[in-house]
VMD Tcl script that draws the C-alpha trace (Angstrom):
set ca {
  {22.28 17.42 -16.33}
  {21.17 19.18 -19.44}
  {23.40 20.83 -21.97}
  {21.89 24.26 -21.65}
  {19.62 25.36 -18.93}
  {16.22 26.46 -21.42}
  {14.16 27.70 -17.83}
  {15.89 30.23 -14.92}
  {15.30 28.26 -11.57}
  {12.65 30.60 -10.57}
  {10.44 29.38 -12.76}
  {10.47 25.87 -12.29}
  {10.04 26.22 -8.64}
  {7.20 28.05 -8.92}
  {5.72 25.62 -11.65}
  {6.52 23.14 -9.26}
  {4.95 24.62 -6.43}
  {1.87 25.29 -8.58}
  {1.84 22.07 -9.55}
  {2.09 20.35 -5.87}
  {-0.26 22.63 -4.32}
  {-2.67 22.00 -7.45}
  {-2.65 18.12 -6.53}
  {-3.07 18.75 -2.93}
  {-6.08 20.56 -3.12}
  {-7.51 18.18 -6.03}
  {-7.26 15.07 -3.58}
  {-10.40 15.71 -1.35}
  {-12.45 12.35 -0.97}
  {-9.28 10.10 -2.01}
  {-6.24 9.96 -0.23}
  {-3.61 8.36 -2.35}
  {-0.36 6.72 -1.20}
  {2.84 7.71 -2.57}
  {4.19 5.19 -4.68}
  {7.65 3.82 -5.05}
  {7.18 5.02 -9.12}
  {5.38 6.87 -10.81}
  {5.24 5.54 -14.26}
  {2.25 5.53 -15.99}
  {0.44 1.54 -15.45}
  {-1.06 -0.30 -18.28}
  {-4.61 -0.88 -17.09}
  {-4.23 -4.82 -17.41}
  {-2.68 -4.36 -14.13}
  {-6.04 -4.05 -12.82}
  {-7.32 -7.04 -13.60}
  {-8.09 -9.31 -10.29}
  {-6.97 -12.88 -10.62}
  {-10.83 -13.78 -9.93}
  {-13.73 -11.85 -9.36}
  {-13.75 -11.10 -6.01}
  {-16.94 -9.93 -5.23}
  {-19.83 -9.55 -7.10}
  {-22.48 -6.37 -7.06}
  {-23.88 -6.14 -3.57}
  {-27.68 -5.71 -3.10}
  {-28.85 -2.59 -1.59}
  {-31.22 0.23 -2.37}
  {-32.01 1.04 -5.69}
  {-31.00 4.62 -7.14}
  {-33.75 5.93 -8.61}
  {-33.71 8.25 -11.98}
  {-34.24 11.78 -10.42}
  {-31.64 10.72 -7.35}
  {-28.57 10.53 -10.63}
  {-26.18 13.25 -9.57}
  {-25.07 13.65 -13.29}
  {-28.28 13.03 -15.10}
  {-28.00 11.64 -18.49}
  {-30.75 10.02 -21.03}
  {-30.44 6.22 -20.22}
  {-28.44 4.17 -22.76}
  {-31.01 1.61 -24.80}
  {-28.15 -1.57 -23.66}
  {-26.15 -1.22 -19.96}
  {-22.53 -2.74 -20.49}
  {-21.01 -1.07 -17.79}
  {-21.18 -2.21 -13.76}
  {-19.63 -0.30 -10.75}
  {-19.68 -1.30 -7.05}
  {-18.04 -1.22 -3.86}
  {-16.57 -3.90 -1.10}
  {-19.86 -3.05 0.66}
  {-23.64 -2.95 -0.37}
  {-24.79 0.14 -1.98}
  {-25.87 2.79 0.86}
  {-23.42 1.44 3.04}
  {-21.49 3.32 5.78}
  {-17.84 4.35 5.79}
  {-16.55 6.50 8.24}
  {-13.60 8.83 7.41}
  {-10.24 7.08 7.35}
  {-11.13 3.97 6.38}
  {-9.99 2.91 2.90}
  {-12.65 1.31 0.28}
  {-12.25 -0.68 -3.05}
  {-14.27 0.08 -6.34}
  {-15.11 -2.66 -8.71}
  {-15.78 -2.21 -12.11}
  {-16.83 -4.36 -15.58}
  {-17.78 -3.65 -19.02}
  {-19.11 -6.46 -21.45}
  {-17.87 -4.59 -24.61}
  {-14.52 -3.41 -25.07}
  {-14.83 0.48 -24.06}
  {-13.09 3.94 -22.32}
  {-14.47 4.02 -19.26}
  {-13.85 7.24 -16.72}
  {-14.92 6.98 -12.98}
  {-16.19 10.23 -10.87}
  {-16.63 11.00 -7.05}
  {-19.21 13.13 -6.50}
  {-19.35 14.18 -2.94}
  {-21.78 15.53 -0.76}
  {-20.97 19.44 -1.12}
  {-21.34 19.06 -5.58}
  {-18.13 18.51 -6.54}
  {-17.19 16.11 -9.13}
  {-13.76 14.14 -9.28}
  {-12.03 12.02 -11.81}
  {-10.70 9.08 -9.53}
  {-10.12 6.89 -13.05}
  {-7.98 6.69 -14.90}
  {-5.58 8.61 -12.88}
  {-1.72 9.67 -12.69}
  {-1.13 5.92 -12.07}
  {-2.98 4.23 -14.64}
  {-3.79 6.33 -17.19}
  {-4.88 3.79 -19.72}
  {-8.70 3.62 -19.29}
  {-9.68 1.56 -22.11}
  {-10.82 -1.93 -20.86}
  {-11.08 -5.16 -22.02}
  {-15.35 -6.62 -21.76}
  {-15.22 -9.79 -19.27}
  {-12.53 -8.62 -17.31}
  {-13.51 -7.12 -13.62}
  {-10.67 -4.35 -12.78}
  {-10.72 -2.97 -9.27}
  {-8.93 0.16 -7.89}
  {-6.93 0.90 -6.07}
  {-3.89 -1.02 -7.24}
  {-2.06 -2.35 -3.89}
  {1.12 -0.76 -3.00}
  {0.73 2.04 -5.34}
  {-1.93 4.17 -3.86}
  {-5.31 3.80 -2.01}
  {-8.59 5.20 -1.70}
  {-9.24 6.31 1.64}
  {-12.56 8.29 2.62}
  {-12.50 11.47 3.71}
  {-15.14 14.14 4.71}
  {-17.32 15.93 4.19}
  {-19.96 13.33 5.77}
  {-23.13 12.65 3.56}
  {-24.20 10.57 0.66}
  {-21.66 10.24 -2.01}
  {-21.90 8.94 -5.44}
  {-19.21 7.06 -7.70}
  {-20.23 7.62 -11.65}
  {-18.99 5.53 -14.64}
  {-19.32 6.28 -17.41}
  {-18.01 3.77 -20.62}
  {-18.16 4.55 -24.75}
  {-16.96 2.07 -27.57}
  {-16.92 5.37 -29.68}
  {-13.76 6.89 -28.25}
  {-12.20 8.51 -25.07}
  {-14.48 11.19 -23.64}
  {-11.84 12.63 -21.39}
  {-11.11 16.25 -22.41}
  {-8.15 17.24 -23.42}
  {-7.90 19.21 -19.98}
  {-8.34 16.04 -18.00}
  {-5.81 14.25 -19.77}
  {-3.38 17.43 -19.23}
  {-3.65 17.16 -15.49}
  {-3.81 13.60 -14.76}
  {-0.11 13.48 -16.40}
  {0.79 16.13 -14.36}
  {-0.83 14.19 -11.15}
  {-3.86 16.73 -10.78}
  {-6.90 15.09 -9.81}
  {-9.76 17.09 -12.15}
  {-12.63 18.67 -10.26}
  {-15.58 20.41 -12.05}
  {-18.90 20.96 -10.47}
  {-21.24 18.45 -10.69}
  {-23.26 21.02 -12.73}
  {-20.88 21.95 -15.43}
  {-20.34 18.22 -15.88}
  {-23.77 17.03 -16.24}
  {-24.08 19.71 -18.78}
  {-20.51 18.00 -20.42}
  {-22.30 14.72 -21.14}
  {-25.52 15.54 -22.06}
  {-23.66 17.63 -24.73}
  {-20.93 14.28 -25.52}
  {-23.66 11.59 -25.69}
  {-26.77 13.10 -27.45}
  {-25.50 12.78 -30.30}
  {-24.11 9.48 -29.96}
  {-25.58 5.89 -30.72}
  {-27.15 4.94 -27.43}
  {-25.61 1.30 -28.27}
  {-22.29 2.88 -27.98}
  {-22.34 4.11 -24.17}
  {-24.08 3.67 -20.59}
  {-23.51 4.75 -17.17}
  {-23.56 2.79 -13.99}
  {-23.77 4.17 -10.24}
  {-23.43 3.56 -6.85}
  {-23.65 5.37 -3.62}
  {-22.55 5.20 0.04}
  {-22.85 7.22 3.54}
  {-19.83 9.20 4.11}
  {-20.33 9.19 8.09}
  {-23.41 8.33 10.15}
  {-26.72 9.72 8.76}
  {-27.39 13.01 10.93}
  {-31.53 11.40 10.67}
  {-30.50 7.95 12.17}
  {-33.04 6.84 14.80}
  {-31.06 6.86 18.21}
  {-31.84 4.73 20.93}
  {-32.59 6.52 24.49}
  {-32.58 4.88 27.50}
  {-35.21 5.50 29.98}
  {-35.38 5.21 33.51}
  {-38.91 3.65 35.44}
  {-40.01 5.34 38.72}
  {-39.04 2.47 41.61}
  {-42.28 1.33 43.56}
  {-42.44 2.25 47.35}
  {-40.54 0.05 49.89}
  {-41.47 -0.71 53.30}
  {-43.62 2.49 53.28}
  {-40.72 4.47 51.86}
  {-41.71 7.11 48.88}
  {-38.91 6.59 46.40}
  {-39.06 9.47 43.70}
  {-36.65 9.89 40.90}
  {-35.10 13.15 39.50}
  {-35.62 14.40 35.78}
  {-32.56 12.10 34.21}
  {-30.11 13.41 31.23}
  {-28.80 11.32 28.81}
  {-27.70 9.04 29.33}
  {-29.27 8.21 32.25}
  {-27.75 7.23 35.70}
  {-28.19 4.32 38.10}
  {-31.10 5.12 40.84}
  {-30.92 3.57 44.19}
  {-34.28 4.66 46.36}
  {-33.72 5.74 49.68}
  {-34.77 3.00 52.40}
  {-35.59 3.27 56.12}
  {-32.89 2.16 58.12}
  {-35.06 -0.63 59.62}
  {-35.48 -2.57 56.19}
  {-32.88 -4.84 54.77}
  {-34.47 -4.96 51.47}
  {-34.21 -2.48 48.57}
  {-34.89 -2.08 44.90}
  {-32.49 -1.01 42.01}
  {-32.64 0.14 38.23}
  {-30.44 -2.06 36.41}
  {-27.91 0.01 34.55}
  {-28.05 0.16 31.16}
  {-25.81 -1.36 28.97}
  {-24.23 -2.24 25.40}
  {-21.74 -3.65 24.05}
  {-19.10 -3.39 20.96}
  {-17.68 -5.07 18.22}
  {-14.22 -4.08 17.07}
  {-12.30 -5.30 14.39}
  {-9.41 -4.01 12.60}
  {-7.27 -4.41 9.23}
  {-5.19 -5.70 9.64}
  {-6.44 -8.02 12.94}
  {-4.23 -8.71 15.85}
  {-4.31 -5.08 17.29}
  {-4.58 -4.59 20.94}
  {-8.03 -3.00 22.48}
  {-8.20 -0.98 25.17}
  {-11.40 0.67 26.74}
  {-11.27 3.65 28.70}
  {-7.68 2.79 29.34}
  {-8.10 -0.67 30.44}
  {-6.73 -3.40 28.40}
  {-9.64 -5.14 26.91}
  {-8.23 -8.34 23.86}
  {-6.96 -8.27 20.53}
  {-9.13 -7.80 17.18}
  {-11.50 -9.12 16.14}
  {-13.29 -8.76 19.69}
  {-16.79 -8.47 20.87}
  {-16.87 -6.71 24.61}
  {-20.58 -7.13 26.19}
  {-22.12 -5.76 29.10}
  {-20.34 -2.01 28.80}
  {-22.26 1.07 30.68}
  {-23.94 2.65 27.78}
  {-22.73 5.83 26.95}
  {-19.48 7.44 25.18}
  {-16.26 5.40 25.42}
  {-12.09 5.94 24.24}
  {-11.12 3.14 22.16}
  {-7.50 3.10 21.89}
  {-5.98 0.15 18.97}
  {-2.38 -0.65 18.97}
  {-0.57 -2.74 16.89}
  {3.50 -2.73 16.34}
  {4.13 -1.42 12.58}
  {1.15 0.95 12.65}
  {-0.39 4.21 14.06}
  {-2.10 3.86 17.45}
  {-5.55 4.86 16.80}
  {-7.52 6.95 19.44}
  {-11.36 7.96 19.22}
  {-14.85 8.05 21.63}
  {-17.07 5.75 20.66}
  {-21.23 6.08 21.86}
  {-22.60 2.77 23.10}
  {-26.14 2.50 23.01}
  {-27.97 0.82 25.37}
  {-29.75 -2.64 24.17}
  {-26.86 -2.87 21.37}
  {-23.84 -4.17 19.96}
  {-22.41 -1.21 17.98}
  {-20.06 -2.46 15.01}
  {-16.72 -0.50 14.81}
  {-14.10 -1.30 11.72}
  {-11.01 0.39 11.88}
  {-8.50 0.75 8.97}
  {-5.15 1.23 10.73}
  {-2.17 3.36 8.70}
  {1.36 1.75 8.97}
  {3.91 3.63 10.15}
  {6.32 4.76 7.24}
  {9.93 3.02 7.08}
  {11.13 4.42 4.07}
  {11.92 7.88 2.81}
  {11.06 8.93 -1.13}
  {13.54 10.94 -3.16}
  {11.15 12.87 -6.04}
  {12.83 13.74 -9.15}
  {11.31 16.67 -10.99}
  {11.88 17.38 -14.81}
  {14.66 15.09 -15.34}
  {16.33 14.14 -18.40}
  {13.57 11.59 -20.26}
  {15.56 8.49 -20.91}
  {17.69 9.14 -18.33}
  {19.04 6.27 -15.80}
  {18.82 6.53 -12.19}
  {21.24 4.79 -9.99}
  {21.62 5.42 -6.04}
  {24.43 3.88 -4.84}
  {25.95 2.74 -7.98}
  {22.63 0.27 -8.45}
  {20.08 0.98 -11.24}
  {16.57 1.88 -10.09}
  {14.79 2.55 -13.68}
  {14.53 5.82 -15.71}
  {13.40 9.06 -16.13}
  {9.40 8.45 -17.83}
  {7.63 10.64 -20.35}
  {6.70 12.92 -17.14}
  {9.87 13.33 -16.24}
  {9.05 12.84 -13.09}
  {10.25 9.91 -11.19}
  {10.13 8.99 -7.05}
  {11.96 6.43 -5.74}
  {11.47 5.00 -2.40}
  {14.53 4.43 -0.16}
  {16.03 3.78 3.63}
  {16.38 6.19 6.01}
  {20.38 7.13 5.49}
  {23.21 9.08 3.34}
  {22.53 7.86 -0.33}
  {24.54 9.18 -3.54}
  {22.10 9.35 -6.46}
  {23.51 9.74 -10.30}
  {21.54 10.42 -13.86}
  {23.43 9.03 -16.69}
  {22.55 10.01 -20.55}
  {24.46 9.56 -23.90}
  {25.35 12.91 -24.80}
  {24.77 14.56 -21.42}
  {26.87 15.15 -18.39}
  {26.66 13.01 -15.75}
  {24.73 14.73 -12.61}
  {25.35 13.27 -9.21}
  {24.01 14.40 -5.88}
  {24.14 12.88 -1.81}
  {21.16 13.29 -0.32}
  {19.98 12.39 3.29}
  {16.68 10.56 3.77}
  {14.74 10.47 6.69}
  {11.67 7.82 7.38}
  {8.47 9.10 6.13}
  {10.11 12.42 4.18}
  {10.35 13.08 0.71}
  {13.44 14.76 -0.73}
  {13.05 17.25 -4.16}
  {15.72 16.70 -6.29}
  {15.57 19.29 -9.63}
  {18.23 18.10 -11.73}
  {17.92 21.01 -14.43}
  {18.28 23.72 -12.08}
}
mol new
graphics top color blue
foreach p $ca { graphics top sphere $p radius 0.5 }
foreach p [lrange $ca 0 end-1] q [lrange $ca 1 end] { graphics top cylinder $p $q radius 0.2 }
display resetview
């Protein structure tokens, strides 16, 4: 595709390979879903039609709880939170949206830090990496059918820290490096704390400020649980009922009666109950195997204890996991289910920029600034050409299978 080949084909594999196992390791708390392409968004693209939610209440994060602790700006412009009230509890797998205002015009840069110290630029990223935002506006991430945010371990409290300056970008000229190459930066939450204090001492405390929120990555290992406990039965008809030491959680007890007695006494059993809903709704419910309703459902009167909650729904990955019931309770579940992939992606590394991409004789867009560009297509034989005044035509068949992506390295 290119009139002389500038790098052997060793090389670019293994910058490739770099590259991709650079990003995979970078991901950590977000998962993001491949897009159809990855050009660069303009940031206006973020903008919901209305506000959908506003800030949450929930508990207040006090000064010496900041994970990157800064002097606090003299005006707060800035305003982060989440589809759920601060301190709230997402379990891994389920996907979460972060909202996010300024009321002055400013750069504004988002960071995850999670539970083990690390510190991750989740905004702007590979998709949008225009982070300067308009004051009024309230932008959310992620941006549907491009990628999502989906949590991931490790389970604790986790931050998300803005930070916004009407004074200029304060990404480094690192970050900026590897969120065009589709790195996700990760510094300790040390070194970075350090970073700002050194940015924004010297700076106009009028001209910045800093907004965060946290959650519960998983259930808090310190949450009270509930135990059941099982009363000693009176006597019957002259009949010394005695109970065994019980294990959680605890078992039925019948005491023994003469066989001249039609009476007896019982422990009730103890039960629970469980609320499941799912996103989408509509998925089928089963309970220890048994076929139970669709979502949203609420299932009393269950034995406490640990039950399998299977969710199946056509278009989408059946979802499998125990589930404790408590005894007394109803025990909210939310599941987040993953459709099943019906396309397959063709990735084209270091192409051509300018170049035009047509599979099948139809044009699908060009070859960005990256030169990187991933296309999503149907499972099948598909002939892809790059076309470019004063270059050769390059054309290729490639076979795509649902779910795979194909690497296609036209200078090689």
């Amino acid at each position: 595709m290119i009139k002389e080949k500038q790098i052997s084909s060793i090389l670019l594999i293994l910058v490739f390979i770099l590259t991709f196992t650079s990003y995979a390791y970078g991901m950590g708390f977000f998962k993001i879903q491949e897009p159809v392409y990855v050009n660069p968004l303009n940031v206006n693209k973020l903008i919901t039609a209305t506000p959908p939610l506003k800030p949450l209440p929930g508990i207040a994060i006090k000064k010496e709880d900041l994970p990157i602790k800064v002097e606090i700006p003299s005006t707060v412009f800035l305003n982060i939170w989440l589809d759920r009230a601060p301190g709230a509890v997402y379990m891994p797998g389920e996907e979460m949206t972060v909202y996010f205002t300024v009321k002055k015009d400013s750069y504004v840069q988002i960071y995850d830090i999670t539970p083990d110290g690390k510190a991750k630029l989740i905004f702007p990223n590979m998709y949008i990496q225009d982070n300067f935002l308009k004051a009024g506006n309230v932008y959310a991430i992620p941006l549907p059918g491009w990628f999502k945010l989906r949590v991931t371990p490790p389970e604790g409290k986790e931050y998300l820290q803005a930070f916004a300056s009407r004074r200029g970008n304060l990404l480094s000229a690192k970050e900026k490096r590897l969120i065009k190459t589709g790195v996700i930066p990760v510094l300790d939450v040390r070194v970075l704390t350090r970073k700002f204090n050194l940015l924004l001492d010297p700076m106009n405390k009028e001209d910045w400020s800093s907004a965060v929120v946290y959650f519960q990555v998983g259930l808090p290992k310190n949450m009270p649980q509930v135990k059941a406990s099982v009363t000693q039965a009176p006597k019957v008809a002259n009949t010394q009922v005695t109970t065994q030491p019980q294990a959680y959680p605890p078992v039925v007890v019948t005491p023994q009666v003469s066989p001249n007695q039609g009476q007896f006494t019982q422990i009730p059993e103890p039960v629970g109950g469980i609320a499941i809903s799912s996103i989408p709704q509509g998925a089928t419910v089963y309970v220890d195997g048994v076929k139970k309703g669709i979502t949203p459902i609420t299932l009393e009167n269950i034995k406490a204890g640990s039950h399998k909650i299977k969710l199946e729904l056509a278009g989408y990955k059946t979802q499998e996991e125990n589930v404790y019931i408590p005894e007394g309770k109803i025990t909210n579940v939310v599941y987040s289910l993953i459709p099943i992939s019906k396309n397959g992606y063709i990735f084209i590394i270091d192409g051509v920029k300018g170049a035009k991409v047509y599979v099948d004789g139809k044009y699908k867009g060009h070859i960005p600034q990256s030169g990187n560009l991933k296309i999503a297509l149907s499972p099948g034989y598909h002939n892809i050409t790059l076309m470019k005044e004063g270059y050769n035509t390059w054309t290729r068949g490639v076979n795509i299978e649902a779910g795979q992506t194909v690497y296609i390295f036209p200078n090689s």
